[in-house]
C-alpha positions as CSV (number, residue, x, y, z in Angstrom):
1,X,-47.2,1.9,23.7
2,X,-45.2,-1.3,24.7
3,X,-46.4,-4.8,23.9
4,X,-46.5,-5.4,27.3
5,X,-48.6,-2.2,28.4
6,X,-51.2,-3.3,25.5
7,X,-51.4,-6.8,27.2
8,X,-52.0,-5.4,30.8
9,X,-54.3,-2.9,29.2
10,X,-56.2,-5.9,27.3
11,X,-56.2,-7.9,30.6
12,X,-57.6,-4.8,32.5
13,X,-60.3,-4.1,30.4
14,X,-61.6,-7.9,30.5
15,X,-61.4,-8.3,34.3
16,X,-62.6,-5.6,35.8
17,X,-66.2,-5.5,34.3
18,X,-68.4,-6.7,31.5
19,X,-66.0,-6.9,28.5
20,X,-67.2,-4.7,25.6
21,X,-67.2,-6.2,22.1
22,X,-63.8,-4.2,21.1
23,X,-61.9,-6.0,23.9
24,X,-63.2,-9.6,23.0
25,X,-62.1,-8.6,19.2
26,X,-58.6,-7.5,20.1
27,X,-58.5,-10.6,22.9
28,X,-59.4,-13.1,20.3
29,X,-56.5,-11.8,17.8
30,X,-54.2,-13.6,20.5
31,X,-55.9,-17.1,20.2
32,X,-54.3,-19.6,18.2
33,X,-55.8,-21.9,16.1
34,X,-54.3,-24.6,13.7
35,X,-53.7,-23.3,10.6
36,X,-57.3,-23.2,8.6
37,X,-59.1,-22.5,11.5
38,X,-61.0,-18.7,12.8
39,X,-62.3,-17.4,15.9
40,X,-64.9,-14.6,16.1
41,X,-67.2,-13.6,18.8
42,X,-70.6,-15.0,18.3
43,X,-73.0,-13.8,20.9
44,X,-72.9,-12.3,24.2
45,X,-74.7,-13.7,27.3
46,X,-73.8,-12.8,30.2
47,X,-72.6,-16.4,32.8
48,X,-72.2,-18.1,29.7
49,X,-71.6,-22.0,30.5
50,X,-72.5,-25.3,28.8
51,X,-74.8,-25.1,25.8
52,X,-77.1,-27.0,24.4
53,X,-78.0,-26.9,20.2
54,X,-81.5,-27.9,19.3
55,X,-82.4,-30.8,17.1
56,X,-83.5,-28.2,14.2
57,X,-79.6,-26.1,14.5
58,X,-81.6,-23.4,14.7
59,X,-81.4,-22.3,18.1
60,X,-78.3,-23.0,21.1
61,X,-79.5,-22.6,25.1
62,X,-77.1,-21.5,27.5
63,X,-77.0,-22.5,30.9
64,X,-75.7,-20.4,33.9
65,X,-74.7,-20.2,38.1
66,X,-77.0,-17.1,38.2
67,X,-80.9,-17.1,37.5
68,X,-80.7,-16.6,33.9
69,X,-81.2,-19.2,31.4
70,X,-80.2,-17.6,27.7
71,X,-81.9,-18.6,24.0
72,X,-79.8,-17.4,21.1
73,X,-80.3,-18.0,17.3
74,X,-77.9,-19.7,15.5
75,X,-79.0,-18.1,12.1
76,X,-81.3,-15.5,10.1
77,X,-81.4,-11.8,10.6
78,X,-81.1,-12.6,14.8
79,X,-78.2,-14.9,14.6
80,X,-76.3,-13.9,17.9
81,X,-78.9,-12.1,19.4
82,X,-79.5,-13.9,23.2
83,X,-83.0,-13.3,25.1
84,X,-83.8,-15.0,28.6
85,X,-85.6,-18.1,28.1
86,X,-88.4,-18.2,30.6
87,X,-88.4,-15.0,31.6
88,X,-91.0,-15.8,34.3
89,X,-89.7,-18.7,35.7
90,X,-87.6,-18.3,38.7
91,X,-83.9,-20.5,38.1
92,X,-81.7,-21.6,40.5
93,X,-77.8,-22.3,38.5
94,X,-79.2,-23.8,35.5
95,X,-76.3,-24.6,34.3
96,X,-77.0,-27.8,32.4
97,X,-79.3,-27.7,29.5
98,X,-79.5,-30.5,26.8
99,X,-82.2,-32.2,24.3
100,X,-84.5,-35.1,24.6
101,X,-85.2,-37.4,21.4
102,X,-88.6,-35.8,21.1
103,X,-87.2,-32.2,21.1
104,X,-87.7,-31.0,24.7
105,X,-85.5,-29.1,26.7
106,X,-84.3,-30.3,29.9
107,X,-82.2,-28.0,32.5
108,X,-80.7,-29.5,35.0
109,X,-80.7,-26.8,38.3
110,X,-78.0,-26.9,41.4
111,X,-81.4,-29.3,43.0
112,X,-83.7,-29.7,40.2
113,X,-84.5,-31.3,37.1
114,X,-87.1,-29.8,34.1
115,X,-88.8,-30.5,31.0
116,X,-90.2,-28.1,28.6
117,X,-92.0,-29.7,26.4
118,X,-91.1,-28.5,22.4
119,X,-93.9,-26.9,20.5
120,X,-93.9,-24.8,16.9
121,X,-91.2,-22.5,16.6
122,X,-89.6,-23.4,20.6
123,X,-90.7,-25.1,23.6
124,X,-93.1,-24.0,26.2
125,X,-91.7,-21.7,28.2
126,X,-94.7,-21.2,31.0
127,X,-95.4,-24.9,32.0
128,X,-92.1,-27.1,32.6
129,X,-92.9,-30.3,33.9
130,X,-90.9,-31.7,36.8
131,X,-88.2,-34.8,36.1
132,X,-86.7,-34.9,39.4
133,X,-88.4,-32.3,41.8
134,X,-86.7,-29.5,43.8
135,X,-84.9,-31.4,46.2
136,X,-84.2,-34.2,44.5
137,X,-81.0,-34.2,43.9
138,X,-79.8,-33.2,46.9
139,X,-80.5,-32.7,50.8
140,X,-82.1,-29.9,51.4
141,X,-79.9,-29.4,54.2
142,X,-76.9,-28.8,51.9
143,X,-76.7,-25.1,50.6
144,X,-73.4,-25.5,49.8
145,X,-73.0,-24.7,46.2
146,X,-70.0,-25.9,46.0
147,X,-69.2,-28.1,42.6
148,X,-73.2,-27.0,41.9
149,X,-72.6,-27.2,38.2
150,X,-74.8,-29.9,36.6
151,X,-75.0,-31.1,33.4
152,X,-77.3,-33.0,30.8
153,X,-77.3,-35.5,27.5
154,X,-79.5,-37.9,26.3
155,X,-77.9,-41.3,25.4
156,X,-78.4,-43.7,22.4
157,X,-80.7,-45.5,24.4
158,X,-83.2,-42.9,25.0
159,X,-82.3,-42.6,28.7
160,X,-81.0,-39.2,30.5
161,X,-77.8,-39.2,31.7
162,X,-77.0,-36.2,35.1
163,X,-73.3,-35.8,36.0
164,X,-74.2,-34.5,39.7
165,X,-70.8,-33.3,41.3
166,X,-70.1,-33.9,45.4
167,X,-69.3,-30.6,47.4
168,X,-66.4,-30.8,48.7
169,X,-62.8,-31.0,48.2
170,X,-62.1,-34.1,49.8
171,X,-64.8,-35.9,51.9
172,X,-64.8,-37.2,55.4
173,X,-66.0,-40.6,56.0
174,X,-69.4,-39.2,57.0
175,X,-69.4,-36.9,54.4
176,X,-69.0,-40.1,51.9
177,X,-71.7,-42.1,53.2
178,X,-74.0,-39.1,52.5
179,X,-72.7,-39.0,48.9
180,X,-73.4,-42.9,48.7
181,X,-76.9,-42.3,50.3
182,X,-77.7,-39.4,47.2
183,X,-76.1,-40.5,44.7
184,X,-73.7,-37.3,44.5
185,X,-70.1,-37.6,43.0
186,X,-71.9,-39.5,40.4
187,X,-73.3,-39.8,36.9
188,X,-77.8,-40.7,37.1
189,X,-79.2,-42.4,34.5
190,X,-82.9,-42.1,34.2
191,X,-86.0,-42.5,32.1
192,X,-86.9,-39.2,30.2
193,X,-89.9,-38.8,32.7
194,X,-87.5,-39.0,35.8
195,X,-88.4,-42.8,36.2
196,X,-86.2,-45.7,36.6
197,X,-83.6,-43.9,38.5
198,X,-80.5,-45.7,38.9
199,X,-76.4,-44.5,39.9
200,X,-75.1,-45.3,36.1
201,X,-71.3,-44.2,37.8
202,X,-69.7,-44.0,41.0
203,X,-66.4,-42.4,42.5
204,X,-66.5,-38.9,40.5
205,X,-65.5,-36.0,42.1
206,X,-67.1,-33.2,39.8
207,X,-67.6,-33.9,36.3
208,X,-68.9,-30.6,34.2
209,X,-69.0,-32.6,30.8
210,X,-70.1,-35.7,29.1
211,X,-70.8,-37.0,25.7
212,X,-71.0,-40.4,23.8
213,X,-68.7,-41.7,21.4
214,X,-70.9,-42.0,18.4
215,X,-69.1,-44.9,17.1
216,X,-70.1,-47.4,19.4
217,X,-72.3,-45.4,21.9
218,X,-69.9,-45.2,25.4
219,X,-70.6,-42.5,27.6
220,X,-67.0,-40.3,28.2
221,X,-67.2,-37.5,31.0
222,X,-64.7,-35.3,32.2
223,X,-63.6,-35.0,35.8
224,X,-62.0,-32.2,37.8
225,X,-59.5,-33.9,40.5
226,X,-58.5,-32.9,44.4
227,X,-57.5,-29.1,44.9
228,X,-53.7,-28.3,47.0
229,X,-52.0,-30.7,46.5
230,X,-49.4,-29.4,44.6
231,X,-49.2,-27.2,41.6
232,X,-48.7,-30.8,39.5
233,X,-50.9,-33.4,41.1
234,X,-53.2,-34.6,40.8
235,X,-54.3,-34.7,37.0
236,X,-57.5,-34.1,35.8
237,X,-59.6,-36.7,34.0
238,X,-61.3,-38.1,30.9
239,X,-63.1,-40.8,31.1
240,X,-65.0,-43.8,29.5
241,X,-67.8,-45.8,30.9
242,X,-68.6,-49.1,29.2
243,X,-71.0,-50.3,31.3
244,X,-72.9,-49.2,34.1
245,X,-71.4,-49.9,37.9
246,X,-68.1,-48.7,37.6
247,X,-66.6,-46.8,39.8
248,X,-63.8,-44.3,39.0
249,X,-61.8,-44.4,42.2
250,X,-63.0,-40.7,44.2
251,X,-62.4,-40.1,47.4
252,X,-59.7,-43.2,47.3
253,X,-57.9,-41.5,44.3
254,X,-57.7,-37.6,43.9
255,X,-56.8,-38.0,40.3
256,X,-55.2,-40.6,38.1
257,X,-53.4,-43.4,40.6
258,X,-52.7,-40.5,43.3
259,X,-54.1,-41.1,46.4
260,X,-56.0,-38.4,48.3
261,X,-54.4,-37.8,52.1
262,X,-57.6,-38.2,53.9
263,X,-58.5,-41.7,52.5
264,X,-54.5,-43.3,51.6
265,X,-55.0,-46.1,53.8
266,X,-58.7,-46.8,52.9
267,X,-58.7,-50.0,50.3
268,X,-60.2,-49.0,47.6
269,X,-63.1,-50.6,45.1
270,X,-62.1,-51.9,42.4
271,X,-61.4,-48.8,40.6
272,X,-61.4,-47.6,36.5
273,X,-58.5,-45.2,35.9
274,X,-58.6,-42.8,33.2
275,X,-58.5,-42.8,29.7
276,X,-56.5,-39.6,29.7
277,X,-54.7,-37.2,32.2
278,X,-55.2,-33.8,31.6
279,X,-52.8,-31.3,33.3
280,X,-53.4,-31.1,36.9
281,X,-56.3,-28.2,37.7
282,X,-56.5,-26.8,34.5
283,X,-59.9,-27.6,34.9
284,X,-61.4,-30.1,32.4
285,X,-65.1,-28.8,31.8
286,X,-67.5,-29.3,29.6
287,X,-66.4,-31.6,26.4
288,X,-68.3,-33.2,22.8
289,X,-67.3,-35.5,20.2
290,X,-66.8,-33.9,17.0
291,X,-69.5,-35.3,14.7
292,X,-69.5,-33.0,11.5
293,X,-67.8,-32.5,8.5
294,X,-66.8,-29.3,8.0
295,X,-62.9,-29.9,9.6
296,X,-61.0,-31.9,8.1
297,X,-60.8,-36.1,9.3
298,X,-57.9,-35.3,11.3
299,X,-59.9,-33.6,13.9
300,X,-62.4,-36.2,14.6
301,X,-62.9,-36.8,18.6
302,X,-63.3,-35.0,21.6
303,X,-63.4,-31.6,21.9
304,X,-63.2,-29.9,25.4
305,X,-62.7,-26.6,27.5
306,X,-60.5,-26.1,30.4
307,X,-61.4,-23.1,32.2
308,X,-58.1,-22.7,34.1
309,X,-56.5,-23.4,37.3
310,X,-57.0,-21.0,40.4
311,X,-54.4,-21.9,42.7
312,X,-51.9,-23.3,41.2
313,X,-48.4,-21.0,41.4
314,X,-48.4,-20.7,36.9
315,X,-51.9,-20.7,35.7
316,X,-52.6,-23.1,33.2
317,X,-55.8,-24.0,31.1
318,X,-58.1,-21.8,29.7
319,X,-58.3,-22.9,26.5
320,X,-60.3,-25.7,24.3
321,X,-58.5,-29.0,23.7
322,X,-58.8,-31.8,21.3
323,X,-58.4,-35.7,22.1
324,X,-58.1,-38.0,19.5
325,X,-60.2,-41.3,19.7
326,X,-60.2,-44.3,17.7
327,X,-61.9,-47.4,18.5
328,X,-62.5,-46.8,21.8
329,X,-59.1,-45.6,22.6
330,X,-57.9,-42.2,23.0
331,X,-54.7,-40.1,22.2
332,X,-52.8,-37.7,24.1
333,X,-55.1,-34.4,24.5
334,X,-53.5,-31.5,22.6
335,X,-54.2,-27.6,22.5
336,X,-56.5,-26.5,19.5
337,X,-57.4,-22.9,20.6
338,X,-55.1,-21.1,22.9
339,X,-54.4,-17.8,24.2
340,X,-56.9,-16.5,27.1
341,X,-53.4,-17.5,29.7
342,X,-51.2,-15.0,29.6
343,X,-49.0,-16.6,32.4
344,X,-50.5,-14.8,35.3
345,X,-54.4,-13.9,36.5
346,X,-56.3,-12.8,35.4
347,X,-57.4,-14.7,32.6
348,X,-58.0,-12.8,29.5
349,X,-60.9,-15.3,29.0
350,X,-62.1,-18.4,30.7
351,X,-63.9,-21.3,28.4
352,X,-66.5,-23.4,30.0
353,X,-67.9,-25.2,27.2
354,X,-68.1,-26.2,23.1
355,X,-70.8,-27.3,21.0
356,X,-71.3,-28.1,17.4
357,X,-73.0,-26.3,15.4
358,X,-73.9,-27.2,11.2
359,X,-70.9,-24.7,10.0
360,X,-68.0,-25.2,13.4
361,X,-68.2,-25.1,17.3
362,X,-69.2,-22.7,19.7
363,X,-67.0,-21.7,23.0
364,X,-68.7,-20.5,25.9
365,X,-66.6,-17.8,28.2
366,X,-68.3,-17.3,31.8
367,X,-65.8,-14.4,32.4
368,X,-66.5,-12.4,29.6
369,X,-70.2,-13.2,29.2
370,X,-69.5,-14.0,25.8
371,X,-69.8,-17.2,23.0
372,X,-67.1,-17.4,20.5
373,X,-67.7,-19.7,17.0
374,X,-65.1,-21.6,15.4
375,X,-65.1,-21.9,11.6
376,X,-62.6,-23.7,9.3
377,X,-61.6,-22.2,5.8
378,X,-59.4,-24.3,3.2
């Protein structure tokens, strides 16, 4: 069989239906690492997207756009074994799970907001508490789930910070003014009760991923920029948030300093650009800063996943990236794990997120229903 047959078989076998553990073991042969680094599959779960690992490391939670919320042990004779957390609860995309300083689990839903408060061994799984209600975070008149993808961290000062995407490609005027009005296209900052609600960040498109820098405390997010307008503009975003009232130039800007069509002659705020361009609609998702020490120094920073580009004429993305940062200031972003492109669709894999864990990171994969664990060897 040709190398190129064993490719298009490879391909074929991961796109047309759940992926069985032999194909993700002969897909992940193709990714490459820097030299050091390995790659194994971890855990499957089916919709796989960001993750969140508990205080203790013993456990990760997996949000996903379906109904199904995922628990999976991290170690001990079930490491990799996933079960549905809150089985009885009806979910709603759940994509966005993350930890509060006391140990509960928040999930952030496509229009909801819960707490389940930690207990001995877990968290309560029968009585979540409401943060922000269903229909809070958006009209109920907007089904669209468009951009529906929200996500969750706690910051340094005890507050919880919601990345809360806009759904559209480009708003209309009136469209805006109902964005202003809810807060969408926007990073919330709130009490961990739901309290205090304020717009920390303005003029963000979609951001799937935020973390803070945890040597001084900033917030950084990612932002995924304006579709069709050409396979190389406009580029997608990371960004850093100092303070709170900035705003980060959407609908004015659809990426970088290019200006959206729809709003080129509208005079824009006074407008934070990013701290890095990614390539345009590779699809900068979910992202952390490296805080352990098993790699070695040189891969200190942010780690994120880009879960590919769908209309662009050559795919690019699907991989994990890592950006340097130094005081404050970040490097150009480079590939660390590469190999799910193949040059055309489909992907062979499509990451969504990473997380730390106390031995490497893990890499969520939507399209194969599957978490992959990166470990470093000397």
């Amino acid at each position: 069989m040709t190398r190129f047959a064993m490719a298009f078989g490879l391909v074929l076998a991961l796109a047309t239906g759940p992926a069985m553990a032999d194909d993700i073991g002969a897909m992940l042969d193709r990714i490459a690492l820097p030299q050091g680094f390995h790659i194994k599959l971890f855990a499957r779960a089916p919709g796989a997207r960001a993750m969140a690992v508990s205080p203790d490391g013993r456990d990760v939670i997996v949000g996903t756009l379906d109904e199904d919320v995922w628990r999976i042990a991290l170690a001990g004779p079930d490491a990799g074994a996933a079960r549905r957390f809150a089985p009885k609860l009806p979910f709603k995309a759940p994509n966005g799970p993350c930890f509060g300083p006391d140990g509960a689990l928040y999930l952030s839903e496509f229009n909801r907001i819960r707490r389940f408060p930690a207990k001995p061994g877990g968290w309560d799984e029968d009585h979540p508490q409401d943060v922000v209600p269903e229909g809070g975070v958006q009209p109920a008149s907007e089904t669209s789930m468009v951009h529906a993808a929200r996500v969750c961290r706690f910051g340094p000062d005890g507050k919880l910070y919601v990345a809360i995407g806009q759904p559209t490609n480009v708003p209309s005027s009136a469209r805006e003014q109902l964005n202003e009005t809810w807060g969408l296209g926007a990073i919330w900052r709130m009490n961990a009760d739901g309290s205090g609600r304020e717009i920390f960040a303005r003029g963000i498109r979609n951001s799937v991923g935020l973390d803070f820098d945890p040597a001084d405390g900033v917030l950084w997010f990612t932002d995924n920029q304006v579709d069709r307008m050409g396979d190389d503009i406009p580029p997608g975003e990371i960004n850093r948030a100092p303070k709170p009232g900035l705003n980060f130039g959407f609908p004015w800007y659809g990426g970088g300093h290019v200006r959206t069509h729809k709003w080129a002659y509208e005079t824009p705020p006074d407008v934070v650009f990013p701290e890095v361009e990614e390539a345009a609609h590779a699809a900068d998702l979910g992202m952390i800063f490296y805080r352990g020490d098993r790699f070695p120094a040189q891969w200190r920073g942010i780690f994120s996943a880009q879960h590919g580009s769908w209309d662009r004429s050559i795919p690019i993305g699907a991989r994990v990236m890592f950006t340097p940062v130094a005081n404050g200031k970040a490097g150009a972003s480079i590939p660390f794990a590469e190999g799910w492109n193949t040059g055309s669709l489909p992907y062979l894999g499509r990451p969504v997120d990473v997380a730390e864990t106390p031995d490497g990171l893990l890499v969520s994969d939507d399209q194969n229903g599957a978490i992959y664990k990166i470990t470093y060897e000397k």
